[in-house]
Every structure is written in C-alpha cells, then in structure tokens.
C-alpha positions in Angstrom: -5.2 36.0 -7.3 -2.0 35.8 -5.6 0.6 33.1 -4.8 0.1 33.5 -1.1 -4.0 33.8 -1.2 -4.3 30.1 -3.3 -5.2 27.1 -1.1 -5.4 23.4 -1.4 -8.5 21.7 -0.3 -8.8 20.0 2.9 -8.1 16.1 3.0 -11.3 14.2 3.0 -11.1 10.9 5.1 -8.2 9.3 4.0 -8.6 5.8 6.4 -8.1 2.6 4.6 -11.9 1.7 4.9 -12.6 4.4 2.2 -11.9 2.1 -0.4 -11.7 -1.5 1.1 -13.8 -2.6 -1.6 -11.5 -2.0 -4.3 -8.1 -2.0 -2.6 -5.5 -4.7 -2.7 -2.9 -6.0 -0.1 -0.5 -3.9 -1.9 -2.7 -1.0 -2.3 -3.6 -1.2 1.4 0.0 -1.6 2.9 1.4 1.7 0.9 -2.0 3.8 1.8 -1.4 2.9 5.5 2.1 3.9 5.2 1.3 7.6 3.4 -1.4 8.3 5.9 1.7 8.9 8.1 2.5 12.1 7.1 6.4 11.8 8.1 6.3 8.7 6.7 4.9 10.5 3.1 7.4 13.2 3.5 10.4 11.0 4.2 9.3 8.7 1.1 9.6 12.5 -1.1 12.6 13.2 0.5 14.7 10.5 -0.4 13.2 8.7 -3.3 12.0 12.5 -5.4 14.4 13.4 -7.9 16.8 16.1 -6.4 16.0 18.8 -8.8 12.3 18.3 -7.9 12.4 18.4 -4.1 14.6 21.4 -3.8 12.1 23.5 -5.2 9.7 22.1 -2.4 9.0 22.9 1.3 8.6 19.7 2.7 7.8 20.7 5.8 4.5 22.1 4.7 3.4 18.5 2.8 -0.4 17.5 3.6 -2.9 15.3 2.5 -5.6 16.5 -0.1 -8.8 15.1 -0.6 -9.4 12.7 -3.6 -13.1 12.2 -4.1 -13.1 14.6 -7.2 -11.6 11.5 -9.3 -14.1 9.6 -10.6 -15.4 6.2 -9.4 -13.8 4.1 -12.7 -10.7 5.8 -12.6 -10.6 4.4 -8.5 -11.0 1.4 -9.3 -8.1 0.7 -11.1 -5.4 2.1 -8.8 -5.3 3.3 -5.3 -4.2 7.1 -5.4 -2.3 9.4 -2.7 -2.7 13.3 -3.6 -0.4 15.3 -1.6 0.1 19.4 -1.6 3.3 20.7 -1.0 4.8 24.0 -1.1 7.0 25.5 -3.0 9.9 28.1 -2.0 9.4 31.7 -2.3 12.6 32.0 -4.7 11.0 29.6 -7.1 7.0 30.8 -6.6 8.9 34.8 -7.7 11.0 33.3 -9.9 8.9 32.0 -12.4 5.7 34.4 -11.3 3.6 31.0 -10.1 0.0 32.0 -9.4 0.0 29.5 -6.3 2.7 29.0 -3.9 2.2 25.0 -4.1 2.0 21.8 -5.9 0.8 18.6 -5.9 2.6 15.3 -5.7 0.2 12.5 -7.1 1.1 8.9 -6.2 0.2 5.7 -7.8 0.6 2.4 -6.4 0.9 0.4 -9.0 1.2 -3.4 -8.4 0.8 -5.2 -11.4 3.3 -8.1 -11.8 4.6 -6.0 -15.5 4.5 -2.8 -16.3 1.9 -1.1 -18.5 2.1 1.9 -20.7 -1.7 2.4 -20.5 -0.2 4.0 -17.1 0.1 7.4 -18.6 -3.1 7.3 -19.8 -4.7 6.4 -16.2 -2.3 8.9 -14.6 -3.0 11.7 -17.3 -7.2 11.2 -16.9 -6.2 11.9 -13.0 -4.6 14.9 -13.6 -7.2 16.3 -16.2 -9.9 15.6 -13.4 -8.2 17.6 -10.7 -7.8 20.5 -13.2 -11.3 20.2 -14.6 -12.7 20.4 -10.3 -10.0 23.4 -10.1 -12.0 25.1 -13.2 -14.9 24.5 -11.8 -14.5 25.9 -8.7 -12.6 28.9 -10.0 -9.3 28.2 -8.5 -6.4 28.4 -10.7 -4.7 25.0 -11.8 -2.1 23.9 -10.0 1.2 22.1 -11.3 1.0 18.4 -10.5 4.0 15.9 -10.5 2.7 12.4 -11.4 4.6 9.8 -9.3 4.1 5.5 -9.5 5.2 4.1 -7.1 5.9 0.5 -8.6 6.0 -3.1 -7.3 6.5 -5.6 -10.7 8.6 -8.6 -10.8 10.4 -7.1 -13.3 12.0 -3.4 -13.8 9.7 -0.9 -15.5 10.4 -0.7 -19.1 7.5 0.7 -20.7 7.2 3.9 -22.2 7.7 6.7 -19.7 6.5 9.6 -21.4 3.7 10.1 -23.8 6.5 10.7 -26.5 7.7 7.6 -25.9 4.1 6.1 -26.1 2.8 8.2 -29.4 5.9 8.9 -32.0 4.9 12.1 -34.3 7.4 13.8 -36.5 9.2 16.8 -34.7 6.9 19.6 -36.1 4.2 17.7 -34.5 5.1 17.7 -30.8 4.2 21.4 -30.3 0.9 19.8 -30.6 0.6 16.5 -28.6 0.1 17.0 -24.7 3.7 16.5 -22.9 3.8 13.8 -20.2 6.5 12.3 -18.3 6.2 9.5 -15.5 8.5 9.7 -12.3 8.9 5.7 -11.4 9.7 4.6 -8.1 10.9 0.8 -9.1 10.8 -0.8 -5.5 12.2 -3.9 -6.5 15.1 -2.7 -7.7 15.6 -0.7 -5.2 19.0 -0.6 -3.1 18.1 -1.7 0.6 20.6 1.2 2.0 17.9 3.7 0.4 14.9 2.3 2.4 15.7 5.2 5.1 12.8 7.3 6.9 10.2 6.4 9.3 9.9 2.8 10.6 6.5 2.0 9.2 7.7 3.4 5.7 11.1 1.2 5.6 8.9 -1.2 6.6 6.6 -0.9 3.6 9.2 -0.6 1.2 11.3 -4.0 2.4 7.5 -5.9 2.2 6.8 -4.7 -1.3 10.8 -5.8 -2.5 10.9 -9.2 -1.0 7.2 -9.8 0.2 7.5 -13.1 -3.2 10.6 -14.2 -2.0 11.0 -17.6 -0.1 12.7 -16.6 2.3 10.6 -14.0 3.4 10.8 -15.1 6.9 14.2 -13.6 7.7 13.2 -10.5 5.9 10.1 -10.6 7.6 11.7 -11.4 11.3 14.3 -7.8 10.3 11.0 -5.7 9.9 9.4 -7.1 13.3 12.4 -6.0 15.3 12.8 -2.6 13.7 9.7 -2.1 14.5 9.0 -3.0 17.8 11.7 -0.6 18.7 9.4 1.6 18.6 5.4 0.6 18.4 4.1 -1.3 20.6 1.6 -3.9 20.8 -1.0 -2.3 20.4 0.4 0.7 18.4 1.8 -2.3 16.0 -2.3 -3.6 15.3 -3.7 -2.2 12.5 -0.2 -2.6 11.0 0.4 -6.3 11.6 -3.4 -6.8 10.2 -2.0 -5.5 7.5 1.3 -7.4 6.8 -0.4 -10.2 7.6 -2.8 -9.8 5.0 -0.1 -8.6 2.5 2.1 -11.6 3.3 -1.0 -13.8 2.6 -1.7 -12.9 -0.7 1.9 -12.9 -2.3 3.7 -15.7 -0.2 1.9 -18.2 0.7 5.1 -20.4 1.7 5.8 -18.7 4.9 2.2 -19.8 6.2 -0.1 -18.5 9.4 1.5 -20.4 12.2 5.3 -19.0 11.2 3.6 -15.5 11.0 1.5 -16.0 14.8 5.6 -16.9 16.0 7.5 -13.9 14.3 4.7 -11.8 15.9 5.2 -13.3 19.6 8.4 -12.9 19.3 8.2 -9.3 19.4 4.8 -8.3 20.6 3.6 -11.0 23.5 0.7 -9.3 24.6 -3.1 -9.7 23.7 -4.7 -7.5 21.6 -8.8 -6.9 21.4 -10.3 -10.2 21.5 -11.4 -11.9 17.8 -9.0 -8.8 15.9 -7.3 -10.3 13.4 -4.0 -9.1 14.9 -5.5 -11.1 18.2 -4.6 -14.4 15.8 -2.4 -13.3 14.7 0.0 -12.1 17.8 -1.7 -14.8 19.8 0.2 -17.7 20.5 -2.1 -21.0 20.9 -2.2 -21.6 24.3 -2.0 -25.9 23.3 0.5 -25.5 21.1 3.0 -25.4 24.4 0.7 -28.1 26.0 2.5 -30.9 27.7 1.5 -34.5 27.0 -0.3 -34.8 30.5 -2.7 -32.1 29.5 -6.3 -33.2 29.8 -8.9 -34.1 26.8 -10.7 -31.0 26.7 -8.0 -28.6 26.5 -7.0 -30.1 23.2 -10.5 -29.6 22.0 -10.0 -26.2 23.1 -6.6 -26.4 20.6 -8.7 -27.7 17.8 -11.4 -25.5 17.7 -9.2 -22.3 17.8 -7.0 -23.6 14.7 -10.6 -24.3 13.2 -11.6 -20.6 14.3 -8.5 -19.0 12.6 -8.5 -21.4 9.6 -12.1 -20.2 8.9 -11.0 -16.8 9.1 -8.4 -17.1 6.6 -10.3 -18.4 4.4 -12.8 -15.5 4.5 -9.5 -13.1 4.4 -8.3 -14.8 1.3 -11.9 -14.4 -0.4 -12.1 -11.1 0.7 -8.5 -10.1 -1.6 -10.0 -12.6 -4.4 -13.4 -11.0 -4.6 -15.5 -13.7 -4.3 -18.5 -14.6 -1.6 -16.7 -15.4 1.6 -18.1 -18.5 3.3 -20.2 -18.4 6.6 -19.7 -20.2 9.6 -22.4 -22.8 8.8 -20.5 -23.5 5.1 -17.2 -24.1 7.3 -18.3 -25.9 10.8 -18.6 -29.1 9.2 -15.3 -29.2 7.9 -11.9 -30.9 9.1 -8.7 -29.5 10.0 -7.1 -30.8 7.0 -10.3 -29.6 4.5 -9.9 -26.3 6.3 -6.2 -26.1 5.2 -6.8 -27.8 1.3 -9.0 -24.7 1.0 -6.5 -22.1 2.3 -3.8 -23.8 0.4 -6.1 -23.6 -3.3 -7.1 -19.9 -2.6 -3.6 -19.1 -2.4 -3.0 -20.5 -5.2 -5.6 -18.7 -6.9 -3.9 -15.8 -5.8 -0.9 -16.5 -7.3 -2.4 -17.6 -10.6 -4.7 -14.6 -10.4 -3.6 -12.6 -14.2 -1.9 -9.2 -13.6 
C-alpha cells in the first residue's frame, strides 16, 4: 500500500456532550477550544517543537475519531486525536508507508504531575495500533502530546527511560517513549498567540487559581468580543463560567454576570446558563422608589440562579444534584453557605 492510498478515519462526534459525564472544567474548556480546527492548528504551530512541525503540513490537520480507546482509559483523561500530514520530502525520504501522522493530546489537569502518564499515554497509543491491525491498515506514527495545567512545573519522568532504568545492553529491549509537555503555567504570556478562543484558553488555564483573576478575566472578555458576539460568545461563556467556578471561587457569580455585560449586553436564550450569566438583574439597578413586588421579583431570580449553581457545582463534584423542591425552602443566605462549601469541596477535592 502506498503513502498516498493510506487514510485516516473520519472524526466521530467530537461535541463536548460526548463525554459530559466524565469531563472536567478543564477538560471541557481545552476540548471546546481544539474542536476549532484553527484554533488546534495554531496551538501545533506555535507550541510543537520546531523540528516536529516542519516535517508537518498543517494545513491538512483534522480531527480523527476516538471511540476505539477504551471506556477506562476515557475516563481518566480527556483525549484530542488529530491527523496531520506530512511533506512529500519527508514521506520519500524515509520511504513512510502513509503520508500522515497523528498528534495525540492529553489534557492533563492534575494539580502535580504524574509519571503513571506514560503509562496512560502509551496504552492509548497501543489501542490505536491494535484498531489499525485490525482493520488492516498499516500503523501510523503517533506523537504523544500533554498538554499540562499543575501548580507546579512538570518534573516527573518524561520518558519511559527515565521512568524504568536498565543497564545499557538492556534498552534495545524496553519499548522507547518520550512525552512532549506543554507546561501552561509556565508558560510566557507573549506565546499565547493564535485564534481568540485558543489564547483565551490558554490565559484561563495559567491564571484561572489566581486572585486576581478578575483583571485577567476582564483582558479575555475584551479580546474576545472583538470578535464573537453575543451569541457566538454562549457556549463559550457557559464554559468559562463553569471553569472559573470550579478553581476560583473568590471572584464569585455576580462579578462574573458584570465582566460579561460589560462586553456582551444582550439576552441570550431564556433559562441558558449563559442567560445568567450575561444577564444583568434587572433590581440590581432598581431605585429606592421601586415598588414591593419588583424586589420579590429580585429575590426570586438570585434564588433561581443560586439554585442553579448549586446544581452546576454538583454536577463538576459528582454527586446527586438537588431538585427544586430540596432548594425552594431555603434562604438567600442558606443558598449561598451551600455554594460557598461546594467550592470548597472543590478546592479540597485530592488531585
């Protein structure tokens, strides 16, 4: 079989309801971002190795379908399998059966890094081969890529040398396996170029812990309202504000609802989340002659979002959410103690 008669699969459904169930915030922010495919190709671009991407036709990037890694490997990480490919010099070069590659991305959020890594990413790799085998395709070359989001730099092992020491005459016979880390948080801002949504991402994932996240946050709305609009901005604010949720729970949901006004004052699908938050409260700019009722009206739309919070934050801590009977009975101020202790159980949550 030739270089040029060898295709990838076609993408399955890639949308982030595939794997709501097991995704996190993180998880979910980076797999929205990558299902832009300029966004994907910008993030190889700039952040690949230079000796890697100049063997690689970027222009000719797309999505490849996933489902052929198991369930329990899923579950651990979210994945992004990409197939690129490669220039005609190299593909003649080195007489490559297929003209392409794959780029396989893990998000990888834990608070430290984890050697067990390369064994997650190398069981991914085995699986793709082992579905290429059985299909009779030939095996493709696959560079393993984690994209990485820990409090501290990466310092675990990096190659399954590293990870298993033999003597010398040994290594012919132990598999050879090197990781390509993406360390966001060490990352220089001036590198966070590319598409909007995708410098967006990356700025989240660096400083989304950080206190003052709301001047960060407040850059990121205005770069991208330049160009998305309201409703082209949705499913995206749904899910900053989610992300923002889970790992900074100092900033809070009324600050959020105001950064969002700010730069998107129009009203979304009615009872979306991104409806609460770019909303503004219509009593919150009540004057003091407003009538009785109207503040009722305030009350029960703070009660209405608090509830929903609540269920959101349940919903990332994977525990029954609440219904609307558990909640109605509850104050304001209960409604807030309980937002303020699932964050916290967020935050407490082990690695």
């Amino acid at each position: 079989m030739s270089a040029s008669e060898t295709h990838p699969p076609a993408a399955a459904d890639n949308s982030p309801e595939r794997d709501e169930a097991i995704q996190s915030p993180h998880d979910r922010l980076v797999t929205l971002t990558l299902q832009k495919i300029d966004a994907a190709r910008d993030l190889i671009a700039n952040h690949l190795p230079g000796e890697v991407v100049e063997h690689l036709k970027l222009d000719t990037l797309a999505p490849v379908d996933t489902s052929l890694i198991d369930h329990n490997l899923r579950r651990r990480f979210a994945d992004r399998l990409f197939s690129v490919e490669v220039t005609e010099e190299t593909v003649n070069r080195f007489s490559m059966r297929n003209k392409y590659v794959y780029v396989l991305i893990l998000i990888d959020h834990k608070s430290t890094d984890d050697s067990r890594v390369l064994i997650q990413m190398l069981g991914y790799m085995v699986r793709i081969w082992e579905n290429a085998l059985a299909n009779n395709q030939p095996l493709v070359p696959i560079l393993p890529w984690v994209l990485y989001n820990g409090v501290g730099p990466w310092r675990a092992a990096r190659s399954l040398a590293d990870l298993i020491p033999v003597p010398e005459s040994w290594k012919r016979y132990i598999p050879a396996l090197e990781l390509l880390i993406l360390d966001i948080g060490r990352m220089d801002d001036g590198a966070m170029v590319g598409e909007p949504i995708l410098h967006a991402a990356l700025k989240l994932l660096k400083y989304g812990r950080q206190a003052d996240l709301e001047a960060i946050l407040r850059s990121i709305f205005e770069m991208l309202a330049q160009s998305l609009s309201g409703q082209q901005a949705r499913n995206l604010l749904d899910t900053i504000r989610i992300y923002v949720m889970s790992v900074n729970p100092i900033l809070g949901e009324e600050k959020m609802s105001e950064l969002a006004t700010e730069f998107w004052p129009v009203q979304p699908e009615p009872g979306s989340v991104a409806d609460q938050l770019i909303k503004k409260g219509e009593a919150r700019g009540e004057k003091r002659g407003e009538k009785r009722g109207e503040k009722r009206g305030e009350a029960r739309g703070q009660a209405r979002e608090k509830r929903n919070t609540i269920r959101i934050l349940q919903s990332i801590l994977s525990i029954p959410q609440s219904t609307d009977t558990e909640l109605s009975d509850k104050k304001l101020e209960e409604l807030q103690v309980m937002i303020e202790q699932l964050q916290q159980m967020i935050i407490n949550r082990p690695s």
